[in-house]
C-alpha positions in Angstrom: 0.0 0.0 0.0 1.4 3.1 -0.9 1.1 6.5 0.7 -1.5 7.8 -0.7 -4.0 4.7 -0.3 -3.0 4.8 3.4 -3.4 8.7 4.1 -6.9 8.4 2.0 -8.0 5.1 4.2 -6.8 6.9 6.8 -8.6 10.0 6.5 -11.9 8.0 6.0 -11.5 6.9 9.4 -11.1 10.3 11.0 -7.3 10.1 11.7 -5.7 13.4 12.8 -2.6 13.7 11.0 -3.2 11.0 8.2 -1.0 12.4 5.9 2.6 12.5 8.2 1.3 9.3 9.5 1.0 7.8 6.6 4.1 8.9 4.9 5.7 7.6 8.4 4.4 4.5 8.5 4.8 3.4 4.7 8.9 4.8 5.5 8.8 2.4 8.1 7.8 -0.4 6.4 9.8 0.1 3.7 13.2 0.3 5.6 12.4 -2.9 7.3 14.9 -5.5 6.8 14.3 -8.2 9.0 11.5 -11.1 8.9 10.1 -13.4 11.5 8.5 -16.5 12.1 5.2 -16.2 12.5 5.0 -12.5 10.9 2.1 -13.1 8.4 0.3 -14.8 11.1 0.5 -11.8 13.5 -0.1 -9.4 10.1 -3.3 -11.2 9.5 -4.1 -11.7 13.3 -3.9 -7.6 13.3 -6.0 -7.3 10.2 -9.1 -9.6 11.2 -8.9 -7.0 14.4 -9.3 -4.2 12.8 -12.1 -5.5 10.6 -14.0 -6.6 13.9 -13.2 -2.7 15.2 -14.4 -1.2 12.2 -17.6 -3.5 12.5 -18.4 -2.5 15.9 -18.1 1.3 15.2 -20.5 0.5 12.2 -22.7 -1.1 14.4 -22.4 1.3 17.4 -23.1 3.8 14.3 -26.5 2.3 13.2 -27.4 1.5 16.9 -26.8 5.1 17.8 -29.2 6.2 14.5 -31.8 4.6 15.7 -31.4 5.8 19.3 
């Protein structure tokens, strides 16, 4: 994912400072070096999370509109 696709993604979350984020994060990633066991597990562990967060604020969302 590349810089932009982060900062928009991001940004449609409400994140203060998507952009320097962004740029930080995909820097980050891309001076990375070093692999370890079990790193695609924990990548994917961390993914299926933040589908299950996103989810719940969606829910909370709808909830909260028929309130």
């Amino acid at each position: 994912m590349g810089v932009r696709r982060l900062e928009t993604w991001l940004r449609n979350r409400k994140v203060q400072g998507a952009g320097t984020l962004a740029a930080r994060a995909v820097e980050a990633a891309q001076a990375q070096m070093t692999a370890l066991r079990g790193e695609d597990l924990g990548a994917e562990l961390v993914a299926r999370l933040a589908h299950a967060v996103v989810a719940h604020n969606d829910e909370v969302a709808e909830l909260d509109a028929r309130v």
